[in-house]
C-alpha distance (Angstrom), angle and dihedral (degrees) to the residues before:
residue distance angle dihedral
X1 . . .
X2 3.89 . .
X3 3.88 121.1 .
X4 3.22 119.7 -135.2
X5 4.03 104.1 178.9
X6 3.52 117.2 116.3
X7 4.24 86.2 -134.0
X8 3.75 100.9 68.6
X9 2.86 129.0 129.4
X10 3.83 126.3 -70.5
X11 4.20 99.9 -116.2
X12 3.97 84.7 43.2
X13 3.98 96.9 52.3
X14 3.38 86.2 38.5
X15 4.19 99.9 50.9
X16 3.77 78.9 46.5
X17 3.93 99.5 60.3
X18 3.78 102.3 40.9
X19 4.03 88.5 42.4
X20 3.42 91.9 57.7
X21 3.95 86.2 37.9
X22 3.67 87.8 66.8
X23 3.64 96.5 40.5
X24 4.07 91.3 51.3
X25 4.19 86.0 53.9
X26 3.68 91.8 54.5
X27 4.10 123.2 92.8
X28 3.69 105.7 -105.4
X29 3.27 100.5 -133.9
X30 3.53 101.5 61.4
X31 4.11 119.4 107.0
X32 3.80 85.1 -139.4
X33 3.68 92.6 59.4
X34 3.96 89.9 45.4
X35 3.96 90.6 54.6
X36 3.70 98.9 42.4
X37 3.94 90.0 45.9
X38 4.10 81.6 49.4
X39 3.63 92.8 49.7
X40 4.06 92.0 36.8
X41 3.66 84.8 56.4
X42 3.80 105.0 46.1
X43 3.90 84.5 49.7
X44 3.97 120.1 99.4
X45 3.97 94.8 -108.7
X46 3.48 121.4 126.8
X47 3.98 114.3 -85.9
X48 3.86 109.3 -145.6
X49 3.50 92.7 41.0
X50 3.99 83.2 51.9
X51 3.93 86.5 55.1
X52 3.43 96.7 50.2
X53 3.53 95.1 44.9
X54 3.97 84.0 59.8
X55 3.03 98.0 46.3
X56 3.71 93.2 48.2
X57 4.35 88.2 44.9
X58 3.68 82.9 61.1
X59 3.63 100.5 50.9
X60 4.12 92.6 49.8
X61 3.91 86.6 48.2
X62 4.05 89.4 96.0
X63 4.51 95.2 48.1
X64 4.28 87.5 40.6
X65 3.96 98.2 47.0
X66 4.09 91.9 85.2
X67 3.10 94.0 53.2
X68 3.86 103.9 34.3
X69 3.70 89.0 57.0
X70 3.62 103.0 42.4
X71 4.10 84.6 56.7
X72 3.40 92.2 46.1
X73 3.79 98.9 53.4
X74 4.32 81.0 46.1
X75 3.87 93.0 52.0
X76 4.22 94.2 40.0
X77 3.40 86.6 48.2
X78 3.64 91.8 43.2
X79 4.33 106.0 119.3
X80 3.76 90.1 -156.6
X81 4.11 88.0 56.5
X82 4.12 97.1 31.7
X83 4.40 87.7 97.1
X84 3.96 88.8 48.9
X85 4.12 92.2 47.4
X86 3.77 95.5 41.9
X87 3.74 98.5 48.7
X88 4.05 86.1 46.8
X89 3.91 88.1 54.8
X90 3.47 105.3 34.6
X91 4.18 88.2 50.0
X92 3.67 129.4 82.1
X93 3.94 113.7 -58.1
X94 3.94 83.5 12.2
X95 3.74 96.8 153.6
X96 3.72 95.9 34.6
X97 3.39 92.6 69.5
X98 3.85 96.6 54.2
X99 3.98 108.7 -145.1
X100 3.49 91.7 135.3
X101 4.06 88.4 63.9
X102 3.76 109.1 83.8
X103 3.73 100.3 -140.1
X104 3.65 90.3 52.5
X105 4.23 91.3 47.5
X106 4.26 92.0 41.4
X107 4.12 88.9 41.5
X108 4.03 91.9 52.4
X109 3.95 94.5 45.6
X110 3.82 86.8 41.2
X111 4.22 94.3 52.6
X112 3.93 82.7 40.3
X113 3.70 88.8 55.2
X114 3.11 103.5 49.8
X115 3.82 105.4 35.2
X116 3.53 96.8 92.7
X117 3.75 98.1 50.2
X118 4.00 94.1 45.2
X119 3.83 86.6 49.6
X120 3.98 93.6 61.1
X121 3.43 92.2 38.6
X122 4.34 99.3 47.6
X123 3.95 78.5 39.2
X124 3.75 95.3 60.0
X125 3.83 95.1 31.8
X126 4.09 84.7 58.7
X127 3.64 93.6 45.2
X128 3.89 89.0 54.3
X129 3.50 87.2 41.1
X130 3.90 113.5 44.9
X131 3.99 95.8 68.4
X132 3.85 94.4 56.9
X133 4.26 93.0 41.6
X134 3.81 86.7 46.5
X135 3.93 89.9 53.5
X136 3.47 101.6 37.5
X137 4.33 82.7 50.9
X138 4.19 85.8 49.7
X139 3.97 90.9 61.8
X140 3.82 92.7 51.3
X141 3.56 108.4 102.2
X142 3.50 89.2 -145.3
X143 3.59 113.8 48.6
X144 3.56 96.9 87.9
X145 4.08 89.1 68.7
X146 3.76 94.4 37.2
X147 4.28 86.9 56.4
X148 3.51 94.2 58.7
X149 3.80 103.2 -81.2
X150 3.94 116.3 155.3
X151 3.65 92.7 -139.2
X152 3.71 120.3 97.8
X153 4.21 113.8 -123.8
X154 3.49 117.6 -89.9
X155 3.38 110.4 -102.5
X156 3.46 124.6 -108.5
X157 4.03 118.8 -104.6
């Protein structure tokens, strides 16, 4: 089941950010993006981070689409990959799934590409990062109530 607490552990809030990073580069309407957000979802990466990750995979959309597209008209046109794209058109669902369009092609391979390196990066940035946040959180006087404790927060005096 999906986490969604902000004290996970590194990999997991890290999985979580670059899937949704890939997920936010992808053309939304696109059945492959639907069933690999599905799938990304149902998956035991971290939530929030997922969210941001989209939201942030969206905003870099505008700098990657050069470069997405470019590799996408290399890979579709590609002879090596031509049986693999044509029997994914020509099947069921063939043009729902959008691998003939070059953004969607370039924006896959790009998310693919970069996965890896994103992961140890948003994995180190969150073990750098998770000691200070889960200080800073200790001093709050409400955090205790807003985890899940039964006790009402102290009022303020």
């Amino acid at each position: 089941m999906c986490s969604s607490d902000l004290m996970d552990s590194p990999n997991r809030l890290a999985a979580g950010l670059c899937l949704g990073l890939w997920i936010g580069l992808l053309p939304k309407l696109s059945l492959l993006t639907w069933c690999l957000g599905t799938i990304f979802i149902l998956s035991t990466a971290n939530l929030l981070t997922m969210l941001v990750g989209f939201g942030c995979g969206c905003l870099l959309i505008p700098a990657i689409d050069p470069l997405a597209l470019q590799l996408g008209e290399r890979l579709i046109g590609w002879e090596f990959l031509a049986p693999f794209f044509s029997s994914i058109i020509n099947g069921p669902l063939g043009s729902l799934w959008q691998l003939d369009n070059s953004a969607m092609t370039g924006n896959l391979a790009v998310g693919i590409i970069a996965f890896l390196p994103a992961f140890f990066l948003a994995r180190t940035l969150f073990n750098r990062l998770q000691p200070i946040i889960e200080g800073w959180l200790a001093s709050r006087p409400r955090t205790e109530w807003l985890t899940g404790s039964n006790r009402p927060p102290k009022p303020a005096s």
